[in-house]
C-alpha positions as CSV (number, residue, x, y, z in Angstrom):
1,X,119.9,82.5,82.7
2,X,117.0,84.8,81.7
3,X,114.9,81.7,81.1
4,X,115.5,80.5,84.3
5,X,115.1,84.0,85.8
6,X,111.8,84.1,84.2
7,X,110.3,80.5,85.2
8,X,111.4,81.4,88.5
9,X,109.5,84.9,88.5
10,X,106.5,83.1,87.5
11,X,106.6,80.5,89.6
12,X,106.7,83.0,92.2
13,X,103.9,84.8,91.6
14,X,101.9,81.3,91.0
15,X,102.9,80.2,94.6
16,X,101.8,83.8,95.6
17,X,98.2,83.9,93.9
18,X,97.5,80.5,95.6
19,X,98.7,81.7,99.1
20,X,96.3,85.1,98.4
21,X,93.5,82.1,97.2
22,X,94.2,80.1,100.7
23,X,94.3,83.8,102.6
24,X,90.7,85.2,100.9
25,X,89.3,82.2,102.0
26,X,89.9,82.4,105.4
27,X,88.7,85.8,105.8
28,X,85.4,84.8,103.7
29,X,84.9,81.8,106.0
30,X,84.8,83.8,108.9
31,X,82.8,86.7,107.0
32,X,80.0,84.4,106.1
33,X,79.9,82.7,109.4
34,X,79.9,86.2,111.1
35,X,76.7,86.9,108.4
36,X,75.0,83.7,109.8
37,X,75.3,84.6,113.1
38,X,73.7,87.9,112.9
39,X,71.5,86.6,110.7
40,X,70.2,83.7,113.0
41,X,70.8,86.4,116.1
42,X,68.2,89.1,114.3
43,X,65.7,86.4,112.9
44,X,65.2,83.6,115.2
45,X,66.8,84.5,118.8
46,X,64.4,85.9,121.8
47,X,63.5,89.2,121.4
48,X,65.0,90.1,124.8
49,X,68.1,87.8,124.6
50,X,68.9,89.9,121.7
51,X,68.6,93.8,122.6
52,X,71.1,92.5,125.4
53,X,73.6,91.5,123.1
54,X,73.0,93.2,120.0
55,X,75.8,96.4,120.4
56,X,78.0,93.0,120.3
57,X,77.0,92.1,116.9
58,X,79.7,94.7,115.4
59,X,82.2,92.9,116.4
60,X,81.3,89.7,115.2
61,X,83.1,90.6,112.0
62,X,86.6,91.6,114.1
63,X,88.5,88.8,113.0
64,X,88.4,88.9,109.4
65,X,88.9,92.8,109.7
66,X,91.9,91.9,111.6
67,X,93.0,89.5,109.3
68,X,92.3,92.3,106.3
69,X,94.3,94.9,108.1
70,X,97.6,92.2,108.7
71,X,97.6,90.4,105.1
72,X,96.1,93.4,102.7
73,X,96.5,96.4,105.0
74,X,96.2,98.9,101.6
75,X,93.5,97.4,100.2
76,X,91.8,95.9,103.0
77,X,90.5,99.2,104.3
78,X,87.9,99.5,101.7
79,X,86.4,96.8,102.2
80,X,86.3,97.1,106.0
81,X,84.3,100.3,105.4
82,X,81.9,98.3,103.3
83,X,81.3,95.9,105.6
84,X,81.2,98.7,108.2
85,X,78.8,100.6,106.3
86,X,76.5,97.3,105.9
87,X,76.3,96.8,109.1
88,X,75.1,100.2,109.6
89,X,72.7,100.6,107.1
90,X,71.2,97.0,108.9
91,X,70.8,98.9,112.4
92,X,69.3,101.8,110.5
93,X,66.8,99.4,109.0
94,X,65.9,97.5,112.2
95,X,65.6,100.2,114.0
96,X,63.2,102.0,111.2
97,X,61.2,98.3,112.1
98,X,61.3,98.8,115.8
99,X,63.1,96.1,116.6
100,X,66.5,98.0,117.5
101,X,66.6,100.5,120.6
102,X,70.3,102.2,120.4
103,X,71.7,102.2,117.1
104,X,74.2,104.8,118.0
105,X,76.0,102.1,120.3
106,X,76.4,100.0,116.7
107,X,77.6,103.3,115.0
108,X,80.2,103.9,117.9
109,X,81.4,100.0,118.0
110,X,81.8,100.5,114.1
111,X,84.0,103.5,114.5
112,X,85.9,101.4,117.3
113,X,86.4,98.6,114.7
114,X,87.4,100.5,112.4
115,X,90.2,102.4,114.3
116,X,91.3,99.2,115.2
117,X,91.9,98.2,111.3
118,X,93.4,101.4,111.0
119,X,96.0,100.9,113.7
120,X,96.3,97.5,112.9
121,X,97.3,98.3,109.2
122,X,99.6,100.9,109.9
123,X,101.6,98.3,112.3
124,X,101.7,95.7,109.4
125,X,102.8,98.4,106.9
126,X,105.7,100.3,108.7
127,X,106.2,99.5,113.0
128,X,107.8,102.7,112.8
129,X,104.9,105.1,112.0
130,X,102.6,103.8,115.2
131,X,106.0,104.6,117.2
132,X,106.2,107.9,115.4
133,X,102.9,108.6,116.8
134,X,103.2,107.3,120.3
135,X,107.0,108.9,120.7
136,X,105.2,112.4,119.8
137,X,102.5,111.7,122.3
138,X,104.9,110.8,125.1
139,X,107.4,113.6,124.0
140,X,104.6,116.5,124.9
141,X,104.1,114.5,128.1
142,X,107.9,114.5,128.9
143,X,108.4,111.2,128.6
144,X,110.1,110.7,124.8
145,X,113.4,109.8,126.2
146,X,111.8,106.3,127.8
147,X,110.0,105.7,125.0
148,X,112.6,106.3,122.5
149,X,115.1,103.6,124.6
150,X,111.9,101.1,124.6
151,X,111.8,100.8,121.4
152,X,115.5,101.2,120.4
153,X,115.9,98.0,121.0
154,X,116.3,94.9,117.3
155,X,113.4,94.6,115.8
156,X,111.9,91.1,116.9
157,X,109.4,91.1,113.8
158,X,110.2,87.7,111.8
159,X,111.2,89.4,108.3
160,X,109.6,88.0,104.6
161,X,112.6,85.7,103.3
162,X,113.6,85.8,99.5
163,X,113.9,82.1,98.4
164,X,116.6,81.7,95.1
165,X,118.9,82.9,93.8
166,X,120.5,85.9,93.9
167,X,119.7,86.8,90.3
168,X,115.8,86.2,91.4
169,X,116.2,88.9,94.1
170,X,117.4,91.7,91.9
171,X,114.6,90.5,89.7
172,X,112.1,91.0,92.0
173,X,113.7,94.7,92.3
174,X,111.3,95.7,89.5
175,X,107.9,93.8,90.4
176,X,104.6,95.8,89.3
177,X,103.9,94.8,92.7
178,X,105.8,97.2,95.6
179,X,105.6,94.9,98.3
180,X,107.7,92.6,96.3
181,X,110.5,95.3,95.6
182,X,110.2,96.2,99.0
183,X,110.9,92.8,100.2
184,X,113.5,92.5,97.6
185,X,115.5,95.4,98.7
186,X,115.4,94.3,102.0
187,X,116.6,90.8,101.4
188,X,119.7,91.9,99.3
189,X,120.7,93.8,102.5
190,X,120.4,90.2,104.5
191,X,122.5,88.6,101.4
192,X,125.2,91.4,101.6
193,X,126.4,90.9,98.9
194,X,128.5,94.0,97.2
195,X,126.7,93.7,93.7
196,X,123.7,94.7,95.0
197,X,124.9,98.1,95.3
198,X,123.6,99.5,92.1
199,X,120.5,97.7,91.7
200,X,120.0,99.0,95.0
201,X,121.1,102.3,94.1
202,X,118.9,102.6,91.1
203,X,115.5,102.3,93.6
204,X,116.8,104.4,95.7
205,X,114.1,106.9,93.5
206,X,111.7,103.7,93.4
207,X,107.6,105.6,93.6
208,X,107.2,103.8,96.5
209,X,108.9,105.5,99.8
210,X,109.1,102.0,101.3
211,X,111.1,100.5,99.0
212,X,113.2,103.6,98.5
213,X,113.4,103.0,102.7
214,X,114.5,99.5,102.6
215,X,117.2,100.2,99.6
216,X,118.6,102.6,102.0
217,X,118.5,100.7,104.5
218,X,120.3,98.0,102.9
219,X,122.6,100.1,101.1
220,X,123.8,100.7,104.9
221,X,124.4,97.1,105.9
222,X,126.4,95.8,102.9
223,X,128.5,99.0,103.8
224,X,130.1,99.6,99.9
225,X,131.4,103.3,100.1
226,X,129.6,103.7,96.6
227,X,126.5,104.2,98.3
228,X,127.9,107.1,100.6
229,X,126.5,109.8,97.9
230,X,123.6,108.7,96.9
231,X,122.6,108.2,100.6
232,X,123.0,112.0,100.9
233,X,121.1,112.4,98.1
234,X,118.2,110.5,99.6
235,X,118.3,112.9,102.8
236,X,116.5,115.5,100.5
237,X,113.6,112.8,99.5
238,X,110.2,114.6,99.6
239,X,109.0,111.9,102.2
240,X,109.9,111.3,105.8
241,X,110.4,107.6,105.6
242,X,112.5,108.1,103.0
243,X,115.4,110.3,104.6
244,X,114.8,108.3,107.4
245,X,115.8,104.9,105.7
246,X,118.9,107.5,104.0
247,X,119.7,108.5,107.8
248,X,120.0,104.6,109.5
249,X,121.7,103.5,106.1
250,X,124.2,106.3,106.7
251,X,124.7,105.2,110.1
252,X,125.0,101.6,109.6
253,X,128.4,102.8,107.3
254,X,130.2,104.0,110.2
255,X,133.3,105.9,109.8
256,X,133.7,105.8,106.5
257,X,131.0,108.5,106.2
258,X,131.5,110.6,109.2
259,X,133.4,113.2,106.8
260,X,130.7,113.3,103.7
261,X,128.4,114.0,106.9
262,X,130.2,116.5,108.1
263,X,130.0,117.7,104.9
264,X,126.2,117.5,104.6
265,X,125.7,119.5,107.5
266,X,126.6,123.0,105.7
267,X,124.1,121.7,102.6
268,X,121.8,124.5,101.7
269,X,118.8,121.7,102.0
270,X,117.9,121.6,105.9
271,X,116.2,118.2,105.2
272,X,119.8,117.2,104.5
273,X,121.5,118.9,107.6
274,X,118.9,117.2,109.9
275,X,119.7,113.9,108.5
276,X,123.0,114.0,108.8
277,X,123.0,115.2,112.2
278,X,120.8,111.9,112.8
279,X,123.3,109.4,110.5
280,X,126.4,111.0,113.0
281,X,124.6,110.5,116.1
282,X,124.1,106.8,114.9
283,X,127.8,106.9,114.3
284,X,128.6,108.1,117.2
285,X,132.0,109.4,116.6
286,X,133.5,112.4,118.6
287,X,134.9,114.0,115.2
288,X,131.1,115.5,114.6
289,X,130.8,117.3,118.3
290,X,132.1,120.8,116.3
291,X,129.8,120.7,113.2
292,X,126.9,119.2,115.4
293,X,127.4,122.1,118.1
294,X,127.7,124.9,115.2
295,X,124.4,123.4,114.4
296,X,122.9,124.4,117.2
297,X,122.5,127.6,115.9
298,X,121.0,126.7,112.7
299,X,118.3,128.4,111.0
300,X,116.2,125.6,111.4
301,X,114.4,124.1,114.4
302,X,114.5,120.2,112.8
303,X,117.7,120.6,112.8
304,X,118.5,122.5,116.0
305,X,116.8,119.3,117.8
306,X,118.5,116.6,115.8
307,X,121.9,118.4,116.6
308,X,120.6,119.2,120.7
309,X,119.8,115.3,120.5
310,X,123.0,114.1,118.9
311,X,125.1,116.1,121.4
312,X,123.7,114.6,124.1
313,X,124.3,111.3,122.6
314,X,127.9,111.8,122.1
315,X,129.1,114.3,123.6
316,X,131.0,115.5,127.1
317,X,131.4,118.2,129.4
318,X,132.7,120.2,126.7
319,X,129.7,120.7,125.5
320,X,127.9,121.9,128.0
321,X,128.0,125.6,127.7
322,X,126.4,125.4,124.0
323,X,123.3,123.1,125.6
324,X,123.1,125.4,128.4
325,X,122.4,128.2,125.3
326,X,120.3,125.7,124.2
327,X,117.6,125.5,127.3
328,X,116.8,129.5,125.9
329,X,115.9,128.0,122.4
330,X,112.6,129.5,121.1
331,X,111.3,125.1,120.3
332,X,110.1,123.5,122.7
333,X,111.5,120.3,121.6
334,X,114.7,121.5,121.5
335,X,114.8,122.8,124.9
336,X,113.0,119.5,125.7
337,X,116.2,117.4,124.6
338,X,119.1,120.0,125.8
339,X,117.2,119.5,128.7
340,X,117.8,115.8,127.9
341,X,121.1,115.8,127.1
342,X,122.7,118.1,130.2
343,X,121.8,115.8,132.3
344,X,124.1,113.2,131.4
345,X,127.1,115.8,131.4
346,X,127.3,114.7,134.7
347,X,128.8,118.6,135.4
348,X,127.7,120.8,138.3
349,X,127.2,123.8,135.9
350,X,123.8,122.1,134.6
351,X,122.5,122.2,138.2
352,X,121.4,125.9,138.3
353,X,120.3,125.6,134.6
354,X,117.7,122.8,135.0
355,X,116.2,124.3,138.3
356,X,115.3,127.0,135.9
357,X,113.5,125.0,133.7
358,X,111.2,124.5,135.9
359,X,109.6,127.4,135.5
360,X,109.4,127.2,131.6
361,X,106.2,128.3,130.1
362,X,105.7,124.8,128.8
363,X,104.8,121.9,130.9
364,X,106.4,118.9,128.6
365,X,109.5,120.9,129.4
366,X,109.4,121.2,133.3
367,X,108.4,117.8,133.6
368,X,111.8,116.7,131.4
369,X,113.6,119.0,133.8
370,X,111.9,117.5,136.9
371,X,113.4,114.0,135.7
372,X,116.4,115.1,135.1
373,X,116.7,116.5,138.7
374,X,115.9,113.8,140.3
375,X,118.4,111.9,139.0
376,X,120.9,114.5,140.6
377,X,121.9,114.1,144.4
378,X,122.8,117.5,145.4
379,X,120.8,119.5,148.4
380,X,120.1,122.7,146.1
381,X,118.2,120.1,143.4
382,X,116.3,118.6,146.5
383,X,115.2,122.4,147.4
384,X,114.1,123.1,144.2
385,X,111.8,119.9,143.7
386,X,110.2,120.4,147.2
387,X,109.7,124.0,146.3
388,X,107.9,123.3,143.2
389,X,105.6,120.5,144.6
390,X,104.8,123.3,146.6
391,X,104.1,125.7,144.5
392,X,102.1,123.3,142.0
393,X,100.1,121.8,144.7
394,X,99.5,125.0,146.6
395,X,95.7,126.1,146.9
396,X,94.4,129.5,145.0
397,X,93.9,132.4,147.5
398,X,90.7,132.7,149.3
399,X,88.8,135.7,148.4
400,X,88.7,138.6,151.0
């Protein structure tokens, strides 16, 4: 069996040095054919043709940046800034010769490229940390809550399937190469197969957080209450993608962890108590409204807004008194989501509440409260949004 384990690993890794072969070449085809056609652009065209459409050169070399940041989006970046930085030290030498007007429109065009290998990367490497990014952006505008159900949605991304057996999988586990163990760990979760658990388990501390991410994750889908502690363990991992992956995996268990959550949430670690909070609103059962609501108070604010978020998730009218509390909350983003989450009480006490938000000192804030009004047919909410139009689009006093 370890014979066949080990023609199979090689094999592998032939099939993947010829597939990096086949993917080199395609970005060095369209690198040198890029080179040409600067080349032939800078040496041979009309002088006039080409000041027109020289700040388009640049971006002659888009595609196999594009192709750098999708298939090597780690290492790829390097040489995007080489090939960045040769193009700039060409428009610095052209223009030394006369022949270039503008060569701070090439230096800006390179900076755009760049950004876009950047973004581009990240995407390939983890969807979630572009949506991290936008979700903050559209949180300090007010608008988290639409993001966050646009993107809650399955993930439609075609996933890297392991081909073998399951022996070649738990293999692959211990790869020099990370993207390996990280597609490793998140193919034993497809399998589901129970005796995955503790290979799984054992990378849970894996360098890399991505595999330590997608061992979580997976721990979560096969479901084996073996995983329940460790998981908690990983809520204290040093990295955010980490306690994240503990978080879903914890969620994906159900009820069979709602009590060693409950638990969690009185752990000394906050990184812990936040994740839990996240893993029971996953969960969704009514059983954590208490400890969620006594974490409303905690020292905190991570926590505070995980627990404000939960409880709007799954909670009822019962809970309305604590979020009201909540809306005085020295965090903006927790009085963002208590905001949030009174508004699907569906009680009359939250009407007085969130007119009174609109005056809050920050503007992310009013504009969550001015949604959440509007979504409430009652004549004193009606008042209260006229009023304020008023008073936001009222003009400054004229001097006397």
């Amino acid at each position: 069996m370890a014979s066949y384990i080990r023609t199979s690993h090689e094999g592998n890794k032939s099939f993947a040095d010829s597939k990096d072969t086949v993917k080199l070449a395609i970005i060095g085809i369209f690198a040198v054919c890029s080179l040409v056609l600067t080349t032939y652009m800078i040496g041979f065209m009309d002088r006039e043709l080409f000041l027109s459409i020289y700040p388009l050169i640049p971006h002659l070399y888009l595609i196999p940046i594009i192709l750098l940041a999708l298939w090597y989006p780690k290492r790829g970046l390097q040489i995007t800034i080489l090939l960045i930085a040769a193009i700039l030290v060409l428009t610095v030498f052209l223009y030394m010769q006369g022949t270039v007007l503008d060569p701070f429109i090439s230096l800006l065009y390179a900076g755009m490229d760049i950004a876009i290998f950047v973004v581009l990367a990240l995407y390939a490497k983890d969807r979630t940390l572009v949506e991290s990014f936008l979700k903050g952006f559209f949180d300090h505008s007010g608008l988290g809550e639409h993001f966050e159900e646009s993107i809650r949605r399955p993930n439609e991304k075609a996933k890297v399937k392991f081909e073998g057996a399951f022996e070649d999988v738990i293999q692959a586990l211990h790869s020099d190469d990370e993207e390996v163990r990280e597609e490793a760990a998140r193919a034993l979760g497809e399998l589901n197969d129970p005796r995955a658990v503790g290979p799984l388990i054992s990378i849970l501390s894996d360098e890399n957080r991505y595999v330590r991410r997608e061992a979580a994750k997976s721990l979560g889908r096969i479901g084996d209450e073996r995983a329940i502690e460790p998981l908690i363990n990983s809520l204290k991992d040093d990295d955010r993608y980490g306690r994240e992956g503990a978080a879903e995996g914890l969620g994906e268990m159900g009820e069979k962890a709602v009590e060693p959550l409950i638990d969690a949430m009185e752990d000394p670690d906050w990184h812990v108590r936040m994740g839990a909070a996240i893993a029971l609103r996953i969960i969704g059962d009514r059983e954590a409204i208490e400890p969620l609501v006594n974490a409303l108070e905690d020292e905190n604010r991570f926590v505070r807004r995980e627990a404000t978020k939960s409880i709007g998730r799954i909670g009822d009218r019962s809970v309305v008194g604590p979020l009201i509390k909540a809306l005085e909350d020295p965090d903006r983003s927790v009085r963002m989501r208590a905001v949030s989450a009174l508004s699907k009480c569906g009680d009359e006490r939250v009407i007085e509440p969130l007119i009174g938000m609109l005056n809050d000192e920050d503007s992310g804030v009013r504009l969550r409260a001015i949604r959440a009004l509007e979504e409430i047919d009652d004549p004193r909410v009606q008042k209260a949004l006229d009023n304020n139009i008023s008073e936001e689009w009222s003009p400054p006093p004229k001097d006397t």
